[in-house]
GUFI-896777 format. One record per residue (C-alpha): residue number from 1; x, y, z. Coordinates in pm, whole numbers. Example, Ala and Ser with C-alpha at 12.3 -4.5 7.8 and 13.67 -1.06 7.14 Angstrom:
<nodes>
+-----+--------+--------+--------+
|   k |   east |  north |     up |
+-----+--------+--------+--------+
|   1 |   1230 |   -450 |    780 |
|   2 |   1367 |   -106 |    714 |
+-----+--------+--------+--------+
</nodes>
This chain:
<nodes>
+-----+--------+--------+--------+
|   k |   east |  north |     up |
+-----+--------+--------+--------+
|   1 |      0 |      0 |      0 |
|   2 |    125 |    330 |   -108 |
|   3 |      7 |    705 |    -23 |
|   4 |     38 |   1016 |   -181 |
|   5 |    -31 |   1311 |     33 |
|   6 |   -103 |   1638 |    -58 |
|   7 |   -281 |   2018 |     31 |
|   8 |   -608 |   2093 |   -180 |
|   9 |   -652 |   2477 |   -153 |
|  10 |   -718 |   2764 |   -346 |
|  11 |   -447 |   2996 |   -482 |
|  12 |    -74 |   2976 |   -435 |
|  13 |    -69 |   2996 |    -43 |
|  14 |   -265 |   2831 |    209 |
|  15 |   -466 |   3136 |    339 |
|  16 |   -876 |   3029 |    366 |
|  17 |  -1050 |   2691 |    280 |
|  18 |   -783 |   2400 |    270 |
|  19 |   -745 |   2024 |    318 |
|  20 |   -491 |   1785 |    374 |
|  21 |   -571 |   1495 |    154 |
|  22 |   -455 |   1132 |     59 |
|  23 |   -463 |    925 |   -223 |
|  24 |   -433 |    521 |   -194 |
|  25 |   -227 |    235 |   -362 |
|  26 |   -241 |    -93 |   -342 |
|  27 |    -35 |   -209 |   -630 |
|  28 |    323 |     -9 |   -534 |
|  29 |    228 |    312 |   -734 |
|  30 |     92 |    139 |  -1050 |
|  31 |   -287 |    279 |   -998 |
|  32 |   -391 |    514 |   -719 |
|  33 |   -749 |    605 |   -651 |
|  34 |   -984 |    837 |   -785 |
|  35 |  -1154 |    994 |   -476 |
|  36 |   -918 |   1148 |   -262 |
|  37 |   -985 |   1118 |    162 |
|  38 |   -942 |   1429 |    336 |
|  39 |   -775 |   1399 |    666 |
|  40 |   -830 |   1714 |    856 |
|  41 |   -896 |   2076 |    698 |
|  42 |   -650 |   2325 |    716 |
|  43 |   -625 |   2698 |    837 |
|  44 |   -271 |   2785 |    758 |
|  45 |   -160 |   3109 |    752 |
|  46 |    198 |   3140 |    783 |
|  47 |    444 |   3301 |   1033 |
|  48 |    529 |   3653 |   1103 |
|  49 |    802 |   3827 |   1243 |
|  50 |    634 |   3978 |   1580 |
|  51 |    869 |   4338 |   1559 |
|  52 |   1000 |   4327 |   1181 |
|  53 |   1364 |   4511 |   1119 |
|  54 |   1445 |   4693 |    830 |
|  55 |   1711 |   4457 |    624 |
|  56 |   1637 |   4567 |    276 |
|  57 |   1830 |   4852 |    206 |
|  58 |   1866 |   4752 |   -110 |
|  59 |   1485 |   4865 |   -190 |
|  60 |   1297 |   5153 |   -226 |
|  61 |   1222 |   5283 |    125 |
|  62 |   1400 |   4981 |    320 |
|  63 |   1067 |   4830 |    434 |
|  64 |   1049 |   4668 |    727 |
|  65 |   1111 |   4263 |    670 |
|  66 |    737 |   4064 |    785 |
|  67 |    738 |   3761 |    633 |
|  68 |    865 |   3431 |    740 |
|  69 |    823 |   3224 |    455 |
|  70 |    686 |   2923 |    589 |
|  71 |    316 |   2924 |    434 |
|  72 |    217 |   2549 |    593 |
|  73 |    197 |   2375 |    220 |
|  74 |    459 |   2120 |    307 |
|  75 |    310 |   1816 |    506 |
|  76 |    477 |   1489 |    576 |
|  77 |    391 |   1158 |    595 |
|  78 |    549 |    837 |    818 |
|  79 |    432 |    467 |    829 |
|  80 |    550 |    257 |   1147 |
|  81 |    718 |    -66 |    965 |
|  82 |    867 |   -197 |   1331 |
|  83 |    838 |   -524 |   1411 |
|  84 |    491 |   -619 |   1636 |
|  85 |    725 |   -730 |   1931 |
|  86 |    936 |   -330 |   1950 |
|  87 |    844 |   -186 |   2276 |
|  88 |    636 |    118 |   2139 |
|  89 |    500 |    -38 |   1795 |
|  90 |    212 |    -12 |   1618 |
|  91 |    257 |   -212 |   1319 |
|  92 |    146 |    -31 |    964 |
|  93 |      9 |    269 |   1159 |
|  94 |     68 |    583 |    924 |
|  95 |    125 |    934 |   1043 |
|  96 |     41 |   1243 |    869 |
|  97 |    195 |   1615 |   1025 |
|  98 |    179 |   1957 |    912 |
|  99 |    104 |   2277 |   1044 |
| 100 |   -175 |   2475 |   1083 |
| 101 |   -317 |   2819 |   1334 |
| 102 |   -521 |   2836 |   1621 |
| 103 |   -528 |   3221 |   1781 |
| 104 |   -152 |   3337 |   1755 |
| 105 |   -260 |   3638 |   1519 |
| 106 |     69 |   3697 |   1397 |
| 107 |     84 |   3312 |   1256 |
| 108 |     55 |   2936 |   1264 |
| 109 |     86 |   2836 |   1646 |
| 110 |     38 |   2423 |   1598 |
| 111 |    185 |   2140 |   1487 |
| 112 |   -101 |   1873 |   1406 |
| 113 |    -58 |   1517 |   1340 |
| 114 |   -330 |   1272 |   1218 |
| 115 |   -286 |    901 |   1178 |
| 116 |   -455 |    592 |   1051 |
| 117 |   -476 |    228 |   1132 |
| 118 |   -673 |    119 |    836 |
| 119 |   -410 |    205 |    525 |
| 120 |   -524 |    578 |    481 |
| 121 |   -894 |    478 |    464 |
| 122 |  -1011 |    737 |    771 |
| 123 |   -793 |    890 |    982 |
| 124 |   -809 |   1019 |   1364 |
| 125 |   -864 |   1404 |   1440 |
| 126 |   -548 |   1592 |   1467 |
| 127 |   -351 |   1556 |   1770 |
| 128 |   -122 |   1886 |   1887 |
| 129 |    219 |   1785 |   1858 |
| 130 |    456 |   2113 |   1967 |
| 131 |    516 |   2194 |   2318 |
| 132 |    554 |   2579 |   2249 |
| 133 |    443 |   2766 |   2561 |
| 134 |    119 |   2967 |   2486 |
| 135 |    240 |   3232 |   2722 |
| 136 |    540 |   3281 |   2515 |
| 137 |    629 |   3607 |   2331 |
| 138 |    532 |   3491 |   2062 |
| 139 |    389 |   3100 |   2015 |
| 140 |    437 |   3034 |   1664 |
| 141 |    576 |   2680 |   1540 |
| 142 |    650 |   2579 |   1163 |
| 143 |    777 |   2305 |    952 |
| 144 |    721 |   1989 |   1105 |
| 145 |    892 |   1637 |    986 |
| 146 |    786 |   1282 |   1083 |
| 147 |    958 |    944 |   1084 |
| 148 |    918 |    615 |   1335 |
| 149 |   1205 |    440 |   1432 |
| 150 |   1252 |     55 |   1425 |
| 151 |   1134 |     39 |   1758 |
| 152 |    793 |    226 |   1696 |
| 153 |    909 |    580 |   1868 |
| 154 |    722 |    885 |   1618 |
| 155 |    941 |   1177 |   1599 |
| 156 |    861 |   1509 |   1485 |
| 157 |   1135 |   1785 |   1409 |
| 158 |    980 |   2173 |   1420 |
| 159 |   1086 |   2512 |   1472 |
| 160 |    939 |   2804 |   1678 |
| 161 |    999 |   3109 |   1870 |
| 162 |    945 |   3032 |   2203 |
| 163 |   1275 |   3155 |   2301 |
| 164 |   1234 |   3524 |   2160 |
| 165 |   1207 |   3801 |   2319 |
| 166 |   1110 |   4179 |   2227 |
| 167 |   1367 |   4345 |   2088 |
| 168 |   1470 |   4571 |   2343 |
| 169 |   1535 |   4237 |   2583 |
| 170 |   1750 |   4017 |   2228 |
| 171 |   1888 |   4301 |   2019 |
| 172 |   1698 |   4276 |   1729 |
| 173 |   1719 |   3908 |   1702 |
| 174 |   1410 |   3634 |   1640 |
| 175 |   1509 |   3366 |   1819 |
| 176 |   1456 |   3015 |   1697 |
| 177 |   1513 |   2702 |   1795 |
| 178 |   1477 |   2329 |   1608 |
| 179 |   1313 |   2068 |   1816 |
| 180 |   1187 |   1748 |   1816 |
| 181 |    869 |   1608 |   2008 |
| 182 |    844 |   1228 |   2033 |
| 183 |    581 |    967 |   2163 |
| 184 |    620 |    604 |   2297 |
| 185 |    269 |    557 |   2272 |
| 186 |    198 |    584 |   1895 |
| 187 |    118 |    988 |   1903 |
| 188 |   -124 |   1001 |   2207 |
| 189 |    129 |   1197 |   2424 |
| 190 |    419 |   1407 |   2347 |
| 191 |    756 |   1513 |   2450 |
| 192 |    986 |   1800 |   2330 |
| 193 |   1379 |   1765 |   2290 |
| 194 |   1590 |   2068 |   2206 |
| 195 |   1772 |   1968 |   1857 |
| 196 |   2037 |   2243 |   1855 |
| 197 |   1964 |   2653 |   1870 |
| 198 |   1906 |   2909 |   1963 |
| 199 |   2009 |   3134 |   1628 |
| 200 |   1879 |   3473 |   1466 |
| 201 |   1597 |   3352 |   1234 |
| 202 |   1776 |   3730 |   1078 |
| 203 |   2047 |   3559 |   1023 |
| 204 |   1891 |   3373 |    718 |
| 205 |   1830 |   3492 |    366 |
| 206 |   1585 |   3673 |    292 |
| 207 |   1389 |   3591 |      4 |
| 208 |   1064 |   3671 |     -4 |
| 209 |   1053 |   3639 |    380 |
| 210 |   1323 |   3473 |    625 |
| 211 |   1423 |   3137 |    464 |
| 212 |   1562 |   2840 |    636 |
| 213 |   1435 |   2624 |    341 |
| 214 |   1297 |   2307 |    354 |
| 215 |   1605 |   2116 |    382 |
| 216 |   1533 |   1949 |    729 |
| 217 |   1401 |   1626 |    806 |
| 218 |   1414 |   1297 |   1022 |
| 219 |   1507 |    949 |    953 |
| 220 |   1671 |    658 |   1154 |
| 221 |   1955 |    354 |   1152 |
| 222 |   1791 |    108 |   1321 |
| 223 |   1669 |    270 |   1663 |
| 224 |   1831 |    557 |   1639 |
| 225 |   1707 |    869 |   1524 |
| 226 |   1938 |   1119 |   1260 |
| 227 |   1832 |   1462 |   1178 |
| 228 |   1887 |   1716 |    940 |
| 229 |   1884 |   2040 |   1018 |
| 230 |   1908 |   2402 |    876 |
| 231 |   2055 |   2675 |   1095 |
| 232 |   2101 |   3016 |   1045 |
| 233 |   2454 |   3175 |   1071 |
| 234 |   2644 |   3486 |   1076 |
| 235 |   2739 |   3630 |    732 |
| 236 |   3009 |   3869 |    615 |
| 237 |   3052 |   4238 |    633 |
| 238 |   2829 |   4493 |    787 |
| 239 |   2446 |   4365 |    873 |
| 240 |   2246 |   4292 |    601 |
| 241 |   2441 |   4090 |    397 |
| 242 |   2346 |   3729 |    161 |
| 243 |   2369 |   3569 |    495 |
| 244 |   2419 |   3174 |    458 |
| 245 |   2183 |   2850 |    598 |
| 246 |   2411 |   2565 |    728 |
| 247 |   2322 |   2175 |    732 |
| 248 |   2396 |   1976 |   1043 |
| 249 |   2296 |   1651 |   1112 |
| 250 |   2267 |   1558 |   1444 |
| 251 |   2197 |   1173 |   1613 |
| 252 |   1977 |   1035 |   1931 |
| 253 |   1959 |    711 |   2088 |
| 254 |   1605 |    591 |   2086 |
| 255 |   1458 |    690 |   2404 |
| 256 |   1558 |   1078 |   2227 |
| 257 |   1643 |   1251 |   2601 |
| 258 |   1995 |   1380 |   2417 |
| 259 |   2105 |   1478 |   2102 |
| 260 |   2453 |   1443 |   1968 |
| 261 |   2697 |   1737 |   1869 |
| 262 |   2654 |   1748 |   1487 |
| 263 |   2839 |   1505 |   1265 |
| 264 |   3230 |   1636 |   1187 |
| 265 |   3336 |   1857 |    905 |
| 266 |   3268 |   2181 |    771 |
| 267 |   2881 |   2256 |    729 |
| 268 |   2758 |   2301 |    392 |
| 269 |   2636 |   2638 |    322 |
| 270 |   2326 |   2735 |    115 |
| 271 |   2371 |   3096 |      4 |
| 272 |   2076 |   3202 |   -137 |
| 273 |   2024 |   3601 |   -306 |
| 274 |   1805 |   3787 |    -80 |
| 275 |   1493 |   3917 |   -314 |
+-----+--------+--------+--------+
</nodes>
């Protein structure tokens, strides 16, 4: 049985009516079906910088820089192949995440995550996933990533703010941090893990709204749990410059109460043009 996941909305951004949706296989990808089933709707609206700087001198005015572009179309999708006797299993269970809003009114404040026990044929109502403090300066959370281990433990990487403070208490900076919540007991609770942070969410390019990409994810060697991660980082010269995104990838045993430093060697860096 194969899936293909995706988000039906109108226009080129999740803002309004939206659903995430699946489509089934049960012939490894040959024929898939014609109806898709929707698995929760959607109310996306994207993140915000809470007290935008100006980092576009470059353009007419130097307007202050909103957007962070993380818009909530990119879902992900996890199946739990463990075997029946790994401690927290739950053989063939599939797990959808993405991320969506609730009342943060500067942006998307949850990360949701559905799953199924019948091959994508219905799926349960969406479970919070982030541990972001709602009394936080600001609550938002973006980008989620999902993967089970060998041993049935979900995983889901994220990033969010709940580290930031107002400007006047972090120079300037949006604070961000990448973490990871996991469950033992096949999504019905939830514990975070700090992945690696905090940086400048400044520090990243920015095109068409602060950009860490979305070159992050989770995946596993056996029971243990590897992540990629994008990080912001310091560029050259006098602030604002085409500051760079670095990869790390980072490793945690199964239980996930520690990550690793990241893996040796030079990060890669992906410069992009700010726009």
């Amino acid at each position: 049985m194969h899936l293909h996941s995706q988000v039906l909305h109108q226009g080129a951004t999740v803002k309004g009516s939206a659903d995430v949706q699946v489509i089934r296989s049960t012939d490894k990808g040959e024929t898939w079906s014609k109806r898709a089933t929707t698995v929760a709707p959607v109310h996306a609206i994207g993140e915000s910088d809470p007290e935008p700087i100006q980092c576009r001198p470059f353009i007419t005015g130097n307007p202050p820089c909103t957007i962070v572009r993380s818009d909530g179309v990119i879902i992900d999708l996890a199946v739990d192949t463990s075997s029946p006797t790994a401690p927290d299993s739950h053989p063939g269970r599939l797990y959808v995440a993405w991320q969506d809003h609730q009342d943060n009114p500067r942006g998307d404040d949850l990360i949701l995550l559905s799953y199924s026990d019948n091959g994508g044929q219905s799926w349960t109502g969406p479970i919070k996933v982030n541990g972001t403090p709602s009394d936080a300066f600001t609550d938002q959370a973006f980008e989620p990533t999902v993967h089970v281990n060998d041993q049935g433990v979900v995983a889901v990487s994220y990033y969010d703010f709940r580290n930031d403070r107002p400007n006047a208490e972090d120079r300037n900076q949006l604070i961000t941090n990448h973490w990871i919540a996991h469950s033992h007991d096949g999504g019905a609770t939830w514990t975070d893990t700090q992945v690696d942070g905090p940086f400048d969410l400044h520090e990243t390019p920015y095109a068409r709204g602060y950009f860490v990409g979305d070159y992050q994810g989770v995946d596993s060697q056996g029971s243990a749990f590897r992540l990629l991660s994008t990080l912001g980082s310091p560029g050259v010269g006098e602030f604002p410059n085409p500051n760079p995104t670095d990869e790390f990838l980072f490793s945690a045993p199964r239980r996930l109460t520690a990550w690793g430093p990241p893996a040796t060697g030079a990060p890669h860096s992906s410069r992009q043009r700010p726009r």
